[in-house]
N, C-alpha and C positions, 0 to 999 in steps of 0.2 A: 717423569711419569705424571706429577702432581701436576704440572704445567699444561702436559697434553689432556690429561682430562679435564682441567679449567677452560683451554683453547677449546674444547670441543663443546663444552656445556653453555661457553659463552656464544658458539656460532647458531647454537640448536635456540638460545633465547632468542637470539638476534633475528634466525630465521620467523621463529615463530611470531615474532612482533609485527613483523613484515606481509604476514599473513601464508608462509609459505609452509602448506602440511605435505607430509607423506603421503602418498595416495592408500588410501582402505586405514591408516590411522587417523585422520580428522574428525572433529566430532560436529563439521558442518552437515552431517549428512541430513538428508530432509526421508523424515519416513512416507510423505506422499510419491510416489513413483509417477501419476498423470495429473496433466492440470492444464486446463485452458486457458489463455490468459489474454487479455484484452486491454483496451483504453479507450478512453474519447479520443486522445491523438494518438490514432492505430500506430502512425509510424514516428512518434514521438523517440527521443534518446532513450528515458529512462524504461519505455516497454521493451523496446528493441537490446537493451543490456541485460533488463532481467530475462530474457527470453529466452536469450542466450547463456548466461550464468546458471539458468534451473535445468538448461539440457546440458552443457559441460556438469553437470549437478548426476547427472542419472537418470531427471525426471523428464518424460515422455510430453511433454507440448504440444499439445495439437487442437483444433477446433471439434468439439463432441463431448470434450470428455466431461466424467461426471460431472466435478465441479468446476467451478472457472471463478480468477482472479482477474475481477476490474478494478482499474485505476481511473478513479472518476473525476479524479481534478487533482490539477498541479499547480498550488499557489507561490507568488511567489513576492516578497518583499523586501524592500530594500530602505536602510534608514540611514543617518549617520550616526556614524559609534562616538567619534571625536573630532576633533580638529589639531593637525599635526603640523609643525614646523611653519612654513607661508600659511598666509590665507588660505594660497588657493590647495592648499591639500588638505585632503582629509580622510579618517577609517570609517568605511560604510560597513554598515552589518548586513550581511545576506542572508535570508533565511526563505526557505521551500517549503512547505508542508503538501503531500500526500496525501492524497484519500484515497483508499481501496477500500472494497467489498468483497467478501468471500459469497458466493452466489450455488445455490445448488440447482434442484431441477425446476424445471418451469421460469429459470430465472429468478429468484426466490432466494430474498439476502438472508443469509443465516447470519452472520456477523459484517460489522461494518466500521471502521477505525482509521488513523493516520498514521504515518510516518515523517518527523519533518530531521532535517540539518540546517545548520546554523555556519556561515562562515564571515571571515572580517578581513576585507583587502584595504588596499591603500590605492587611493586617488590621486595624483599629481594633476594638477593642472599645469603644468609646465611639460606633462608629457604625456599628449591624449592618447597618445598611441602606444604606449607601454602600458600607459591603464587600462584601456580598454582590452590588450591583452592578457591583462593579468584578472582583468572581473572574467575573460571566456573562461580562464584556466582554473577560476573559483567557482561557475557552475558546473564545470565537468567534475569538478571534483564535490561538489553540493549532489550530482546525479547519482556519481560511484558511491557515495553513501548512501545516500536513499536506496539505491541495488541491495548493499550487503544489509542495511536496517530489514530491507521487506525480507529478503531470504533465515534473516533471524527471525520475526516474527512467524513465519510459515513452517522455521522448524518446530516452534511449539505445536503445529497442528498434526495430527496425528489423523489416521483415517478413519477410525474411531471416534473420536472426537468429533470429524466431520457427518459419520455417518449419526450422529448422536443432536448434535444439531439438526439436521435434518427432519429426523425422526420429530424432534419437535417443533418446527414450521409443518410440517404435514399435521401436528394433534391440531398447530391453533388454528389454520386453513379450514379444517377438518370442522371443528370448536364456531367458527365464522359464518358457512355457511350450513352448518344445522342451524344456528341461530336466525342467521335471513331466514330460513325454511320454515320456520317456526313464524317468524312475524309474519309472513305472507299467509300462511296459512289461516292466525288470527284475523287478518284484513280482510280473507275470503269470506272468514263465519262470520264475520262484523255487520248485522244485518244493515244495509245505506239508511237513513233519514229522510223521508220523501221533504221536502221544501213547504214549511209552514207557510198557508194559504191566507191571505187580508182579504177577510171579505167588503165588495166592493160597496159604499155606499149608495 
């Protein structure tokens, strides 16, 4: 009996390492139910995975909705980590960083932040063609991170939250152009300065 309930607790860790929940017990849930979601490269991997990922999610996707998630740039760097075994190999560091924007109405960034991953393959130069396999299968797998990092970061947001930002881009908006309205006003009562006349000798 001790045995069966060690086998079981160790399959339930194992699963859950794995990333694999019970459905309605996970605690990935996202309290946004809609979201727009966008990029500069419309039909880039990492938009088209999250897009996918927030609607297997619950969350409604679509072009309209209140607020909308752009991804404004996807950097991407590559350096060498070491130098391994031959010359000609070597560990390069890959690293991505992310930039999105939480965006409300009128287009109107309420918050603005990154996401990066970081990974490290090995280069043969004796074997372009397995390396060069093996860097596809380290940005797919640098993209699926970047996926699950945005979907944690968006569960901290809350709709509340969002509408709370909001609320205060519309004070400072608001705060901006009473201020212009104010200065122009000044500039209207500013009586001009007719142009100091030389009289002609």
């Amino acid at each position: 009996m001790i045995k069966r309930n060690l086998l079981v607790m160790g399959l339930a860790v194992l699963l859950s390492a794995c990333g694999f929940q019970l459905r309605g017990t996970g605690t990935n849930a996202l309290s946004i139910k809609e979201l727009d979601v966008s990029a500069r490269d419309a039909y880039g991997e990492v938009v088209t995975q999250l897009r996918q990922t927030l609607t297997n999610s619950g969350v409604h996707v679509y072009t309209g909705a209140q607020y909308k998630l752009f991804l404004a740039r996807e950097d991407e760097t590559q350096r060498t980590a070491s130098y391994v075994g031959s010359g000609r190999s070597a560990e390069y560091e890959l690293t991505t960083v992310l930039k999105y924007e939480i965006q409300g109405s009128k287009g109107v960034t309420l918050l603005d932040d990154n996401v990066q991953s970081t990974k490290i393959f090995v280069h043969d130069g004796n074997n372009l063609i397995g390396s060069d396999q093996e860097a596809d299968q380290i940005r797919k797998e640098v993209r699926s991170d970047l996926v699950q990092k945005m979907l944690a970061r968006l569960q901290q947001l809350t709709p509340e939250r969002l509408d709370e930002l909001q609320a205060k881009a519309d004070a400072a908006a608001r705060a901006q152009a009473d201020a212009e309205a104010a200065a122009q006003r000044i500039r209207d009562e500013t009586p001009q300065q007719s142009p100091v006349e030389i009289p002609s000798k």
